[in-house]
N, C-alpha and C positions, 0 to 999 in steps of 0.2 A: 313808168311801166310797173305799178302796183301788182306784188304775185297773189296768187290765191294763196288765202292764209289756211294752209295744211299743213300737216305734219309729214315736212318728208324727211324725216330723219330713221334712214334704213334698220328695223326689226332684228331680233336675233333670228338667223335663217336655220336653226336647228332647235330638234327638245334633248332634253336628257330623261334615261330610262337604264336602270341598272348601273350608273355610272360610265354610260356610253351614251355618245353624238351619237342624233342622227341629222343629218339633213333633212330639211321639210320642202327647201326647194336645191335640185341638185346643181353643183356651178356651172354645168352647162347651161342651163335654161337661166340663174343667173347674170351670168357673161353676155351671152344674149339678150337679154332687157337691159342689162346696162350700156350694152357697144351703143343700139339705137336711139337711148339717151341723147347718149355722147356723143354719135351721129348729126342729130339735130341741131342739140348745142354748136358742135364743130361749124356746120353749116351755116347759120345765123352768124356768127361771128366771123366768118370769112368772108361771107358775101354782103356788098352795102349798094342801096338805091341809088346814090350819087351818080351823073351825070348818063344813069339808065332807060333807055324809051318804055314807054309803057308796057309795052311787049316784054321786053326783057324783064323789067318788074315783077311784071304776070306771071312769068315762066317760070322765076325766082321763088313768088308765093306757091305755085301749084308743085315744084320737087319738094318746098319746106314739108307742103301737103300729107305728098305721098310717105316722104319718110314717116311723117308721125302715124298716119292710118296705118301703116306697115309696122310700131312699134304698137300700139293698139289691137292689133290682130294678132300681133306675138302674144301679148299678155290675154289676151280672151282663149288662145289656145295654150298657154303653159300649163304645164300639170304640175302640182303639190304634191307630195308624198303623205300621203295622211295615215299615221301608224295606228295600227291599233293590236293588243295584245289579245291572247285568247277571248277571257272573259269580255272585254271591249265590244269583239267580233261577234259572239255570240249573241250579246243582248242588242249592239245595233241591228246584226239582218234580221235577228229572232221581231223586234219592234217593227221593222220598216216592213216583211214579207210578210208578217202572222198578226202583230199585235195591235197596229196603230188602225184606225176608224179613217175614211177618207170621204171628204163632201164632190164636190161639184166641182170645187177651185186643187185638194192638193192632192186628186185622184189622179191630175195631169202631171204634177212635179213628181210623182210617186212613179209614174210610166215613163217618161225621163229619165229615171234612175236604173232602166231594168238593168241595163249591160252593166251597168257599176256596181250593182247588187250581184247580179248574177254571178261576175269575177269575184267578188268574195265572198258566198257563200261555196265557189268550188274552192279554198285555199284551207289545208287540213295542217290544224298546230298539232305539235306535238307534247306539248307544257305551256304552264302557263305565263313563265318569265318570257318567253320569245315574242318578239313583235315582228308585224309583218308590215312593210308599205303599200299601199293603196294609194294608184295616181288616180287624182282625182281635178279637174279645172275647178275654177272660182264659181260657174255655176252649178256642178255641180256640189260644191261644197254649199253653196248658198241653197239649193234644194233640201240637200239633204238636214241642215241645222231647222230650215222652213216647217221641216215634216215632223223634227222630234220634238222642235221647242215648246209646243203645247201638250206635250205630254208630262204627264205626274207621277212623281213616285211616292210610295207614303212612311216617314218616319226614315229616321238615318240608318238606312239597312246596305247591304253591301250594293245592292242596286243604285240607290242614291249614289253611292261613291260614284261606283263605274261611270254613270251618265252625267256625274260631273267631271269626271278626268276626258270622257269622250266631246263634252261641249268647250272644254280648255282646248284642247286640241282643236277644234275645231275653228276657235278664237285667233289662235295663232297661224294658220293659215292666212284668216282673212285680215291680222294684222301683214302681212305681207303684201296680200293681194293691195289692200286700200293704200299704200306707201307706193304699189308703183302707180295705183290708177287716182292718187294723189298729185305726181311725177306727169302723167298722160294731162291732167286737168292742168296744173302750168306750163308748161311746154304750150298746148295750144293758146293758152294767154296770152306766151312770147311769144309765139311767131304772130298773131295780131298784134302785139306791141313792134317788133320788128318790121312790120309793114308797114305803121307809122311814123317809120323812122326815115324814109324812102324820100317822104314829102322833104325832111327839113336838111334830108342832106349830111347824118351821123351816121355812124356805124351802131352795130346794137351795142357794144360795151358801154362807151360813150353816153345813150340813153340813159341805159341801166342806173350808171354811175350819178348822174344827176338830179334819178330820180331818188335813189339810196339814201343822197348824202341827207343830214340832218338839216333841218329845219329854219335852225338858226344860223349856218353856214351856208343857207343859199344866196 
């Protein structure tokens, strides 16, 4: 049971700013992606094909199912906290509401974004050291990077800075997002590899282990 070769080795879940954490995803919303994990995992490993009728097998593959579509639906709705400081705030809505050009294709991902635009440009700093969080999902963060990335700035002026500290950030989001939907792409591996397991009569550790071990030890 060969895994999908991904990197799941879990992201830093915070940035620093002024010598203070912040969270980028808060531990609820991560406790909750990782219970249904561990959900699955748990599952598969308790339960084996062995002396099971077809039916029961079935029944077996289709809870494996639902829990992961149910861990898939967590992550399509988790929301990131996406900070952004005054200057930040300013030049992204000032670009997305006033500045940027839209064709045919990111006129639709731009109308997408109203309510998410719209909550931050009501959100009033009052200096420029404060940041503020902005939930935002994986689509919309994937919109919003979609709309700015073709845009230019010219010469290292503080503009340039800003919209590279605002596309870092934004990077670091989706280093998170792609680690759990990394996490989503083998899970559903192994529970196809665990329903292969059905036929010969192993449990999934068992599999696992044999297929793991080295080469020259088989």
């Amino acid at each position: 049971m060969d895994k999908i070769e991904t990197n799941t080795v879990k992201p830093q879940l915070s940035i620093s700013n002024e010598g203070v954490e912040y969270l980028i995803l808060d531990l609820q919303e991560e406790s909750l992606l990782d219970s249904k994990i561990s959900d699955i995992e748990k599952y598969m490993t308790s339960n084996v094909g062995e002396d099971k009728t077809e039916d029961e097998k079935n029944e077996l593959y289709k809870e494996a199912q639902v829990l992961w579509y149910n861990f898939v639906n967590s992550l399509k709705e988790a929301k990131y906290n996406f900070y952004l400081n005054r200057g930040e705030h300013k030049f992204l809505t000032d670009l997305i509401l006033t500045k940027l050009e839209y064709d045919v294709n990111t006129v639709f991902f731009a109308i997408e974004l109203t309510n998410t635009m719209g909550n931050m440009k009501d959100v009033k700093y009052t200096n420029d050291k404060d940041v503020f969080p902005f939930p935002v999902n994986a689509t919309e963060i994937t919109y919003i990077y979609h709309l700015i990335s073709k845009h230019k700035v010219k010469g290292l002026t503080r503009d340039a800075y800003t919209f590279s500290k605002i596309l870092l950030k934004i990077g670091e989001i989706s280093k998170i997002f792609n680690y759990y939907e990394a996490s989503s792409k083998n899970l559903s591996k192994d529970i196809q590899d665990w329903i292969v397991t059905f036929d010969k009569g192993v449990n999934f550790e068992t599999a696992q282990a044999s297929v793991l071990q080295p080469e020259n030890e088989a």
